[in-house]
VMD Tcl script that builds the backbone (N, CA, C; Angstrom):
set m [mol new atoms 417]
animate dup $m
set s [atomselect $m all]
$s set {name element resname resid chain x y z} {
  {N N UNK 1 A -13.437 -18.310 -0.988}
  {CA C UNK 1 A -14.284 -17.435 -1.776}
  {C C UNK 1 A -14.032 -15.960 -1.454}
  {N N UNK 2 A -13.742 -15.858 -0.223}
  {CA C UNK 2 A -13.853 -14.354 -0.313}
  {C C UNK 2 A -12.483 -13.831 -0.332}
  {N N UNK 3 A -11.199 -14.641 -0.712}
  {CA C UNK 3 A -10.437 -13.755 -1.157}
  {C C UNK 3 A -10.382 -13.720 -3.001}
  {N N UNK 4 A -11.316 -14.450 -3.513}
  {CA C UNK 4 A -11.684 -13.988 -4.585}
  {C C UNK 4 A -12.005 -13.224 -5.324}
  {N N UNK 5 A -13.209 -12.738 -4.697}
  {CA C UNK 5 A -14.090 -11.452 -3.734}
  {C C UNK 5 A -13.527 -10.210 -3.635}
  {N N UNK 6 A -12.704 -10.268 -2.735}
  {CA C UNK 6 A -12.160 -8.996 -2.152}
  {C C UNK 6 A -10.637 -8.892 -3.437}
  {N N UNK 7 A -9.809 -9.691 -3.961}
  {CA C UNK 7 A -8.567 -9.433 -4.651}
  {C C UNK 7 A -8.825 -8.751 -6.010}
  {N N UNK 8 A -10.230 -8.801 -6.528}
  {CA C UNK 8 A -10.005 -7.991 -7.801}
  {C C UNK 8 A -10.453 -6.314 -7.411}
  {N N UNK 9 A -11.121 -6.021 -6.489}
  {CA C UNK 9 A -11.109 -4.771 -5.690}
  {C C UNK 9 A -9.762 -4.361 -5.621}
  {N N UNK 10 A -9.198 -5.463 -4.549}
  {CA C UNK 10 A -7.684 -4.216 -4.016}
  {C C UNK 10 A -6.933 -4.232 -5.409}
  {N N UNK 11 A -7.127 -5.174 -6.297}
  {CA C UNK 11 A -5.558 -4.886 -7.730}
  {C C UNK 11 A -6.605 -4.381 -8.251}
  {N N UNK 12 A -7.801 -3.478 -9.085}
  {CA C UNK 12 A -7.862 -2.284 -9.421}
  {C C UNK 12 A -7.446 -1.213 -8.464}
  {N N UNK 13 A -7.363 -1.181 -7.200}
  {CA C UNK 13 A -6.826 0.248 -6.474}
  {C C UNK 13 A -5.388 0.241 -6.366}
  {N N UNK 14 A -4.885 -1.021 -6.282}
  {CA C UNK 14 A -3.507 -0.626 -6.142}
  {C C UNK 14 A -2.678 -0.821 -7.498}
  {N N UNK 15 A -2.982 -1.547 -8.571}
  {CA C UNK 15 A -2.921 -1.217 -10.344}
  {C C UNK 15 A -2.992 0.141 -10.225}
  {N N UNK 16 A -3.832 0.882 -9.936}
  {CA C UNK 16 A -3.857 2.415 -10.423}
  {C C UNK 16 A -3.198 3.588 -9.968}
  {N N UNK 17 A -2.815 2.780 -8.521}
  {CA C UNK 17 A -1.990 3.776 -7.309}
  {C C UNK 17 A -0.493 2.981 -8.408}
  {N N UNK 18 A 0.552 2.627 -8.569}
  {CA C UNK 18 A 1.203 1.349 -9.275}
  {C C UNK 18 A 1.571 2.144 -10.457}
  {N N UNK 19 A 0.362 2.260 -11.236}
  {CA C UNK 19 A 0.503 3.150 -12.790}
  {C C UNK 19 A 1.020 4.742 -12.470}
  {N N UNK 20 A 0.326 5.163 -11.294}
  {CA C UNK 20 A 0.619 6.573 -11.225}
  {C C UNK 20 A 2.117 6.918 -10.778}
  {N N UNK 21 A 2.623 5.865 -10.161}
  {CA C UNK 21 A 3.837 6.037 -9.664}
  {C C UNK 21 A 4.704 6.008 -10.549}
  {N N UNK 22 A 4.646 4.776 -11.383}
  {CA C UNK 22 A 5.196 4.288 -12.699}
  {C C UNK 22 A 5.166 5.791 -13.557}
  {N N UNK 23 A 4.338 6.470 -13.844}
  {CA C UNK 23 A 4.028 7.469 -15.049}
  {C C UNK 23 A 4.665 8.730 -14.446}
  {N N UNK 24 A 5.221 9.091 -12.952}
  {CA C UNK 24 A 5.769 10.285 -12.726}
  {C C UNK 24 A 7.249 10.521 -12.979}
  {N N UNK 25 A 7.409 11.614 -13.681}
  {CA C UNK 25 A 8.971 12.157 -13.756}
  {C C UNK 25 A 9.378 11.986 -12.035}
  {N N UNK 26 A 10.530 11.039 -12.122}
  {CA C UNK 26 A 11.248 11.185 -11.058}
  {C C UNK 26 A 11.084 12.229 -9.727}
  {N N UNK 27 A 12.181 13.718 -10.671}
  {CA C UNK 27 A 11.971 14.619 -9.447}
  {C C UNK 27 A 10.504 15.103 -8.842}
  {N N UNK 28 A 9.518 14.673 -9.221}
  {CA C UNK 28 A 8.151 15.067 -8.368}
  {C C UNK 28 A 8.503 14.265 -7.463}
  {N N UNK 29 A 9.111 13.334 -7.035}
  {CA C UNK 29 A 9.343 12.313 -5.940}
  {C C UNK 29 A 9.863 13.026 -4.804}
  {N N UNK 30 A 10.253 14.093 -4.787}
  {CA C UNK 30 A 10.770 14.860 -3.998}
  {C C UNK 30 A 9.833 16.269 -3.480}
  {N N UNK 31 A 8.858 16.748 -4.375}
  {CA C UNK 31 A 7.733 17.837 -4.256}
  {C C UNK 31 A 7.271 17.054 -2.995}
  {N N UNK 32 A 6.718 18.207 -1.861}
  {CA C UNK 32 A 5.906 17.578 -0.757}
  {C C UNK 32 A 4.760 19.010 -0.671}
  {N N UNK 33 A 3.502 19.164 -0.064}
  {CA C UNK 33 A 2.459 19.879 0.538}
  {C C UNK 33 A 2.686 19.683 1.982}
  {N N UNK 34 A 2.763 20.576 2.602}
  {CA C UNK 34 A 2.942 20.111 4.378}
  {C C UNK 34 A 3.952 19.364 4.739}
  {N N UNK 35 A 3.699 18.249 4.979}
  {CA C UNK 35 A 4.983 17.588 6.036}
  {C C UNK 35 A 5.391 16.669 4.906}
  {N N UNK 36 A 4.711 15.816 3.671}
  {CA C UNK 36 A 5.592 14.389 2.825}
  {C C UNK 36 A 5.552 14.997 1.637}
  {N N UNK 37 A 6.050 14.217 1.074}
  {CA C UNK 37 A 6.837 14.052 -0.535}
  {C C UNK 37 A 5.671 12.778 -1.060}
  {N N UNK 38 A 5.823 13.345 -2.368}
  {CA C UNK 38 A 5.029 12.198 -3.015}
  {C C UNK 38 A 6.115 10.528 -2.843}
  {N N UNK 39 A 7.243 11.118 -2.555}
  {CA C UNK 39 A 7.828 9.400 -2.493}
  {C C UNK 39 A 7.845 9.048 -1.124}
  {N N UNK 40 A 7.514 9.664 -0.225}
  {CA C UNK 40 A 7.451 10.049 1.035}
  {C C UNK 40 A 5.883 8.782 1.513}
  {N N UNK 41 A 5.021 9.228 0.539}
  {CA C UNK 41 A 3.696 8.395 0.651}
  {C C UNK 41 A 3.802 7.306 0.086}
  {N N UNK 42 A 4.308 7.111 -1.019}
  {CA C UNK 42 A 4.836 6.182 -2.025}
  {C C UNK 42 A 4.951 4.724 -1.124}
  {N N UNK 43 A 5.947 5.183 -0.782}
  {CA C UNK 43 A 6.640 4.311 0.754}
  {C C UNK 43 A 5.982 4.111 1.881}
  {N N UNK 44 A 5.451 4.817 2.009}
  {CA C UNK 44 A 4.318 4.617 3.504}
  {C C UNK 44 A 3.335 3.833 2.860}
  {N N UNK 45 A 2.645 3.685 1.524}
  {CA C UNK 45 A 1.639 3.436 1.574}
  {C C UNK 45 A 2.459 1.398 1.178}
  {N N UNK 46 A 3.309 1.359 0.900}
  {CA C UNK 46 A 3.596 0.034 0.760}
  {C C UNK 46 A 4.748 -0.578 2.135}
  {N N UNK 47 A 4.792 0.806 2.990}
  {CA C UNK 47 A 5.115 -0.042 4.296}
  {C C UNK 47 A 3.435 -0.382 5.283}
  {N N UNK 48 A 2.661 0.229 5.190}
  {CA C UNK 48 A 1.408 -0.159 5.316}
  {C C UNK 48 A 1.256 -1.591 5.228}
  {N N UNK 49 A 1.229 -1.629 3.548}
  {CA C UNK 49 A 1.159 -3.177 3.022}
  {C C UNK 49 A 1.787 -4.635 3.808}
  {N N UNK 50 A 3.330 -3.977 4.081}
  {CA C UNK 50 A 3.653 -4.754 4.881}
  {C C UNK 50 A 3.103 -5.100 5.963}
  {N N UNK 51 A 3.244 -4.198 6.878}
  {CA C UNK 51 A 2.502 -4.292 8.360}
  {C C UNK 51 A 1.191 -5.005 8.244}
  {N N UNK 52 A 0.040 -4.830 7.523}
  {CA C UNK 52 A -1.084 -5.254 7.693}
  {C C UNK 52 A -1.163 -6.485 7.325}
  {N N UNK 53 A -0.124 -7.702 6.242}
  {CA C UNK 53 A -0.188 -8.592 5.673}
  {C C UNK 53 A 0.731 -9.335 7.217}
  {N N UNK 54 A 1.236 -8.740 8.441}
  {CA C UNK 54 A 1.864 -9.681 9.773}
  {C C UNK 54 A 0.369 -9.014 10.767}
  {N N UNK 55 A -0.537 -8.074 10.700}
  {CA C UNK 55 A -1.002 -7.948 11.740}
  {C C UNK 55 A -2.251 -8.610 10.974}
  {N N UNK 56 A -2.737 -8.962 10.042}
  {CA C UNK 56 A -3.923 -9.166 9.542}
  {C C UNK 56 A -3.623 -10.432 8.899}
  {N N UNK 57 A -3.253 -11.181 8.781}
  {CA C UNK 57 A -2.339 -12.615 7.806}
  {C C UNK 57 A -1.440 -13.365 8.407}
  {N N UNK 58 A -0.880 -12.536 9.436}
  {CA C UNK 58 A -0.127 -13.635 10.024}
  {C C UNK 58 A 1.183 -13.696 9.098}
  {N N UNK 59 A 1.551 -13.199 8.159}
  {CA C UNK 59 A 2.752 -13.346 7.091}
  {C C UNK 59 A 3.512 -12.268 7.483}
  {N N UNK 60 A 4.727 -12.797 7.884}
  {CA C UNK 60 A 5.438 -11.524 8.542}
  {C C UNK 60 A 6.514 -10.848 6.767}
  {N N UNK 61 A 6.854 -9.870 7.441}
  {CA C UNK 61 A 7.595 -8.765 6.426}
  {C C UNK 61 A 8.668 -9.666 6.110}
  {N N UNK 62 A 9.857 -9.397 5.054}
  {CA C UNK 62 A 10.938 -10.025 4.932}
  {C C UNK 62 A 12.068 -8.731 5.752}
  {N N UNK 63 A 12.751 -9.180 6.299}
  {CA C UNK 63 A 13.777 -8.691 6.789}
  {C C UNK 63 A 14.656 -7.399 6.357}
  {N N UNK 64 A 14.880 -7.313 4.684}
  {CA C UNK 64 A 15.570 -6.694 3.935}
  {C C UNK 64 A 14.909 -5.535 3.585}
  {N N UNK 65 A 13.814 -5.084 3.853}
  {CA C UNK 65 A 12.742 -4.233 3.282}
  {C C UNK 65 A 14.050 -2.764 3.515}
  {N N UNK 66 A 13.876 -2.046 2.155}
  {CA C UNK 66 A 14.833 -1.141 1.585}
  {C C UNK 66 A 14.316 0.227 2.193}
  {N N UNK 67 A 15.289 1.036 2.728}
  {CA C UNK 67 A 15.249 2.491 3.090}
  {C C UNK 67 A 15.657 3.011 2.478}
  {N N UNK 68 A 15.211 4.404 2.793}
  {CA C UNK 68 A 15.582 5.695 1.716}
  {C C UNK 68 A 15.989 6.150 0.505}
  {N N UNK 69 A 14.688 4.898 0.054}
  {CA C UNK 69 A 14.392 5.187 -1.501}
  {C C UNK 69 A 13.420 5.752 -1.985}
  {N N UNK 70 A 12.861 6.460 -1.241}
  {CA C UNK 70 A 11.777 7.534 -1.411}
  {C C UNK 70 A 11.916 8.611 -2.683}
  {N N UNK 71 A 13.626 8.559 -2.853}
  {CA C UNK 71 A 13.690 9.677 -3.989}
  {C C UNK 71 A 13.769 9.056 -5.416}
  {N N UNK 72 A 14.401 7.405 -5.570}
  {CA C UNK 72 A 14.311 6.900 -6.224}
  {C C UNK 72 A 13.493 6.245 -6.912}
  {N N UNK 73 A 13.028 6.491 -8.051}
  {CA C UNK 73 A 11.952 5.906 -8.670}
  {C C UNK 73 A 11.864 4.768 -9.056}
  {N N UNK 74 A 13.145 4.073 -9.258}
  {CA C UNK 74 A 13.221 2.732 -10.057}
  {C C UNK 74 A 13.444 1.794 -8.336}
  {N N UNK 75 A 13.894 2.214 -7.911}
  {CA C UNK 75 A 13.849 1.162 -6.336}
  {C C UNK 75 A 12.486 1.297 -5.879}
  {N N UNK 76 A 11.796 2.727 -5.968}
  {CA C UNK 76 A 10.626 2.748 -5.257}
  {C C UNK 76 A 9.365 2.108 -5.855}
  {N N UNK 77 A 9.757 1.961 -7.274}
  {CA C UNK 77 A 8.539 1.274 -8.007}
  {C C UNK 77 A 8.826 0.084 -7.693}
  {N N UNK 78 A 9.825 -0.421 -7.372}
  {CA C UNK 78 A 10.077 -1.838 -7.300}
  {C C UNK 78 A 9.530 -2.497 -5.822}
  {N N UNK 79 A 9.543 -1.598 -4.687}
  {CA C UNK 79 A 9.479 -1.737 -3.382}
  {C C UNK 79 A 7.915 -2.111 -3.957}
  {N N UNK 80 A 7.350 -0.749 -4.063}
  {CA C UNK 80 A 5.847 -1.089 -4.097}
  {C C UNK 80 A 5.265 -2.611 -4.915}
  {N N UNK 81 A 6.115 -2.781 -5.818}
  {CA C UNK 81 A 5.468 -4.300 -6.294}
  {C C UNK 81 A 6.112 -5.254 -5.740}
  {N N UNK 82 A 7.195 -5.456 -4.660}
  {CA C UNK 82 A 7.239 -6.250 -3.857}
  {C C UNK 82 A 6.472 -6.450 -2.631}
  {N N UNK 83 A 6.058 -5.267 -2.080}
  {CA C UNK 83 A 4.968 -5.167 -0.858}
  {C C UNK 83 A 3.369 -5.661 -1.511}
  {N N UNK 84 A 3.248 -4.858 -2.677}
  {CA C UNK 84 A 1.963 -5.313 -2.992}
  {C C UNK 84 A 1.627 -7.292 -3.597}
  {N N UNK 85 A 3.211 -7.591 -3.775}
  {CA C UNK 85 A 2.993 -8.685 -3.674}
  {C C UNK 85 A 3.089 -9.733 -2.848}
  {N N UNK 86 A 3.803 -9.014 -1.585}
  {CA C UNK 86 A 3.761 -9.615 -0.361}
  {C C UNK 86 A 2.434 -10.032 0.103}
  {N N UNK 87 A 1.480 -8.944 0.222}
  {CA C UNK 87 A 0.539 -8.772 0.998}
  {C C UNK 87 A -0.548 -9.638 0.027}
  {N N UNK 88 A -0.887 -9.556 -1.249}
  {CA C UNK 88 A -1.890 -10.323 -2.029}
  {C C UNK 88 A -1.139 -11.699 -1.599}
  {N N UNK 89 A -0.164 -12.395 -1.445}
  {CA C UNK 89 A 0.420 -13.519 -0.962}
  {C C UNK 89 A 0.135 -13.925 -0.132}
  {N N UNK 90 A -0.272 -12.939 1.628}
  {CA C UNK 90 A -0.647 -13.070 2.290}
  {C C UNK 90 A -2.118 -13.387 2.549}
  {N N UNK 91 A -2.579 -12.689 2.093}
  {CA C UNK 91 A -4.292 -12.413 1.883}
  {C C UNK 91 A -4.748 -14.095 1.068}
  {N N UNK 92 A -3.670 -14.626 -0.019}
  {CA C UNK 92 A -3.746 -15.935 -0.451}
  {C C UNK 92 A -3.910 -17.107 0.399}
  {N N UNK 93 A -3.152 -17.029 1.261}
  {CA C UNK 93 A -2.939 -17.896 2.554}
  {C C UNK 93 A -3.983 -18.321 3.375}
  {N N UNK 94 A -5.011 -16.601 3.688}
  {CA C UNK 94 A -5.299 -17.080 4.455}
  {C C UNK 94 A -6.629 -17.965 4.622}
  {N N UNK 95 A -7.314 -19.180 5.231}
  {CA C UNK 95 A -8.150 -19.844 5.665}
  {C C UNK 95 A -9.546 -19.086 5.354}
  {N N UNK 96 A -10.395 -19.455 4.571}
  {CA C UNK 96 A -11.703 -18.720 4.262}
  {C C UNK 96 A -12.689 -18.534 5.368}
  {N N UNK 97 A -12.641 -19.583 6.626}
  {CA C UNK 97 A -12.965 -18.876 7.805}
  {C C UNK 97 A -12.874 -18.190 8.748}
  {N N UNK 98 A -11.179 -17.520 8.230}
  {CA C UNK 98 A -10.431 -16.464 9.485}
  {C C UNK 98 A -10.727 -15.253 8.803}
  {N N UNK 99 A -10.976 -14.989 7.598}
  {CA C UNK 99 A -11.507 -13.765 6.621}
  {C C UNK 99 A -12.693 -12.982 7.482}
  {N N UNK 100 A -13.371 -13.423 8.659}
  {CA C UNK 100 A -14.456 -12.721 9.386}
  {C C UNK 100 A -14.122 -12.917 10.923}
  {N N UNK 101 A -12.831 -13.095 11.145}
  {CA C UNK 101 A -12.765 -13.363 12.669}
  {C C UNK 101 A -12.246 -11.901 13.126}
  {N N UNK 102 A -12.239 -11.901 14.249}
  {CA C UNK 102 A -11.768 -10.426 14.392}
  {C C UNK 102 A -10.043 -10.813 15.182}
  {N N UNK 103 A -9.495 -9.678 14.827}
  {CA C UNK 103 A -7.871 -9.400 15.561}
  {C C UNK 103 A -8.240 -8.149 16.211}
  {N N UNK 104 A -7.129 -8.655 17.102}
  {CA C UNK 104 A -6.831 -6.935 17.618}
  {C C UNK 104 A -5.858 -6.611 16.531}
  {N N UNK 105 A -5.744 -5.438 16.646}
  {CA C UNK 105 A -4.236 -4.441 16.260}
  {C C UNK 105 A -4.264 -3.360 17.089}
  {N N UNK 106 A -3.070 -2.788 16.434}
  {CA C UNK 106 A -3.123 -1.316 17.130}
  {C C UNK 106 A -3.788 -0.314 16.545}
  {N N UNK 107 A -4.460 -0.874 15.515}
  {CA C UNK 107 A -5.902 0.282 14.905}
  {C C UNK 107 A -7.348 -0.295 15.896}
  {N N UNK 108 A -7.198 -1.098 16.609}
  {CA C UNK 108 A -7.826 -1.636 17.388}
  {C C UNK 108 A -8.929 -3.015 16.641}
  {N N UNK 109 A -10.018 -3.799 17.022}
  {CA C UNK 109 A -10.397 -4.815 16.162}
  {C C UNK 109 A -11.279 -4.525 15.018}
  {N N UNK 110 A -10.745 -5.459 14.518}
  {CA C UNK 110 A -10.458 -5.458 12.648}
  {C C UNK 110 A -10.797 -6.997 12.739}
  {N N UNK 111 A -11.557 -7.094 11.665}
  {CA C UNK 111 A -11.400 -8.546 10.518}
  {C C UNK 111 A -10.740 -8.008 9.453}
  {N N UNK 112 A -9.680 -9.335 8.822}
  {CA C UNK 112 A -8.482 -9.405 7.541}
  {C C UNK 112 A -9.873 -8.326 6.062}
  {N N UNK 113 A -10.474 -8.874 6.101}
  {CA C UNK 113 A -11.646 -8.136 5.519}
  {C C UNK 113 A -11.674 -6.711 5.357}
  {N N UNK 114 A -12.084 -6.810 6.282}
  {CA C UNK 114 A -12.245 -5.326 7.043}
  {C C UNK 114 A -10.693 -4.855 6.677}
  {N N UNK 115 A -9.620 -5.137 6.990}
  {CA C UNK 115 A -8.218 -4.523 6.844}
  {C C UNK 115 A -8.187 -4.073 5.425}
  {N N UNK 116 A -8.698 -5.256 4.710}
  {CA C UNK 116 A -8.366 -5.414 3.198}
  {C C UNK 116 A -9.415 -3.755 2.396}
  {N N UNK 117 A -10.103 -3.552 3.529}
  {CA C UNK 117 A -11.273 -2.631 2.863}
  {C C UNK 117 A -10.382 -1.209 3.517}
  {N N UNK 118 A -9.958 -1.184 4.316}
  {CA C UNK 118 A -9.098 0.009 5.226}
  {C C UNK 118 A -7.704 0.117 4.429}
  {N N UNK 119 A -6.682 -0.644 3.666}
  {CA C UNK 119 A -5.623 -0.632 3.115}
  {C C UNK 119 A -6.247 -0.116 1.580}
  {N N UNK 120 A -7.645 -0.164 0.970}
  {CA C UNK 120 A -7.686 0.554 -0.065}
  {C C UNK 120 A -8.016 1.872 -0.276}
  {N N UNK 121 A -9.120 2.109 1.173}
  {CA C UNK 121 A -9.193 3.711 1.295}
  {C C UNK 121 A -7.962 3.878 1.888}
  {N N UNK 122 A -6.954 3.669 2.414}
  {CA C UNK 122 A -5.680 4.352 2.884}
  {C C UNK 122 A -4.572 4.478 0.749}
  {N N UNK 123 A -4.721 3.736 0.691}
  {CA C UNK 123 A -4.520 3.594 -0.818}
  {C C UNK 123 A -5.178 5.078 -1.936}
  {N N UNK 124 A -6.112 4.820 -1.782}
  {CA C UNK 124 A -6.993 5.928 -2.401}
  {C C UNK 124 A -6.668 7.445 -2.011}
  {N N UNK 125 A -6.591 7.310 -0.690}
  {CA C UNK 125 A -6.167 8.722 0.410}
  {C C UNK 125 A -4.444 9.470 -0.164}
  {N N UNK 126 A -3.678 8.199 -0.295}
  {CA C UNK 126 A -2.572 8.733 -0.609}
  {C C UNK 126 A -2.557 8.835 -2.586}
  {N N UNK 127 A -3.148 8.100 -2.616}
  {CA C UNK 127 A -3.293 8.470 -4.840}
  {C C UNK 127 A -3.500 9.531 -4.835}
  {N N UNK 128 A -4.689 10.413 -3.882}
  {CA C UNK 128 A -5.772 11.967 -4.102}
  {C C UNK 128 A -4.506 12.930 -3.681}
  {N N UNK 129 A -3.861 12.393 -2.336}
  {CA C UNK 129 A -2.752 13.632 -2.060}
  {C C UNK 129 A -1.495 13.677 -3.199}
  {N N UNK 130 A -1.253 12.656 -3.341}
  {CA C UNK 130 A 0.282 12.394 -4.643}
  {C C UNK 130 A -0.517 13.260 -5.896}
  {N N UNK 131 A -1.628 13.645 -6.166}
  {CA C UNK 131 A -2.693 13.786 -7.168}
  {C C UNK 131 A -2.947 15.610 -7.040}
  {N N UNK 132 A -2.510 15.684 -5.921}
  {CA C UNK 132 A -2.896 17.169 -5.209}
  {C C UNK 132 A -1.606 17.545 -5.433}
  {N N UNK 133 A -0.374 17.240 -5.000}
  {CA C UNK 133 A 0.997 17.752 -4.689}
  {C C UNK 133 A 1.322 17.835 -5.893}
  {N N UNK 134 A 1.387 16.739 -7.271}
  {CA C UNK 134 A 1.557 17.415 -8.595}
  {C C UNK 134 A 0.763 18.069 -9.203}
  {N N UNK 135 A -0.291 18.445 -9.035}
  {CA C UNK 135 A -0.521 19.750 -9.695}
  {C C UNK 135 A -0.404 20.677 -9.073}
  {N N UNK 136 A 0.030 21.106 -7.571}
  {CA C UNK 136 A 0.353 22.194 -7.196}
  {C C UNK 136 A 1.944 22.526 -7.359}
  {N N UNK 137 A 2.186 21.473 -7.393}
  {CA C UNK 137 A 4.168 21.840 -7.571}
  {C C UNK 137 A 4.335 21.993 -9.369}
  {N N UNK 138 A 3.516 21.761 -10.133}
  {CA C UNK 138 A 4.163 21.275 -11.499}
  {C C UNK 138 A 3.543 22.647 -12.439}
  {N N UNK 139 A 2.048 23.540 -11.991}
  {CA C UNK 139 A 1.448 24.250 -12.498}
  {C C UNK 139 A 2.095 25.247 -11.822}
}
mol reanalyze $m
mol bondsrecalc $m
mol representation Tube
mol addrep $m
């Protein structure tokens, strides 16, 4: 039940993080504010995905996961719907009574829950900055 629950939450946040990526001219992939690039987050926010679907799921990453496609739009849209489908895969898996147990990580203890609620405000965090960096680079 409760990845029932919790999966139509994270695919409206990450559908919309997904669309925005999808809808940008390429070279904004390269515009950054401070230290990243909008493809810069792009990528972080679906190496995230990975990591949390082996520290929170138990489903480890696949091996091949693609570098320095941050500038590329058609690899990078693709990364992100392979991570985001990694991790809803993962989250599928897991046992409806481990959904409230706690893990350690190195964000320290967490329930898969709880992760699942922390990977959409980290989600949200990077939509608002990718959201900030094109209109300051494009106006």
């Amino acid at each position: 039940m409760t990845f029932y629950t919790i999966l139509p939450m994270w695919n409206i946040t990450r559908n919309k993080f997904a669309e925005k990526i999808e809808k940008l001219d390429e070279y904004l992939l390269t515009k950054k504010l401070d230290d990243m690039t909008i493809g810069e987050l792009a990528y972080h926010t679906g190496e995230v995905e990975y990591m949390f679907a082996t520290w929170f799921f138990d489903i480890e990453a696949p091996e091949n996961i693609p570098a320095n496609i941050q500038a590329n739009k058609t690899a990078l849209v693709q990364f992100l719907h392979d991570a985001n489908k990694h991790v809803t895969y993962a989250m599928e898996q897991l046992d409806e009574e481990k959904w409230h147990e706690v893990i350690a990580s190195r964000m320290g203890e967490t329930t898969p829950a709880e992760a699942v609620a922390r990977l959409i405000y980290h989600t949200g965090i990077h939509a608002g900055q990718i959201s900030i960096i094109e209109k300051t680079t494009t106006h």
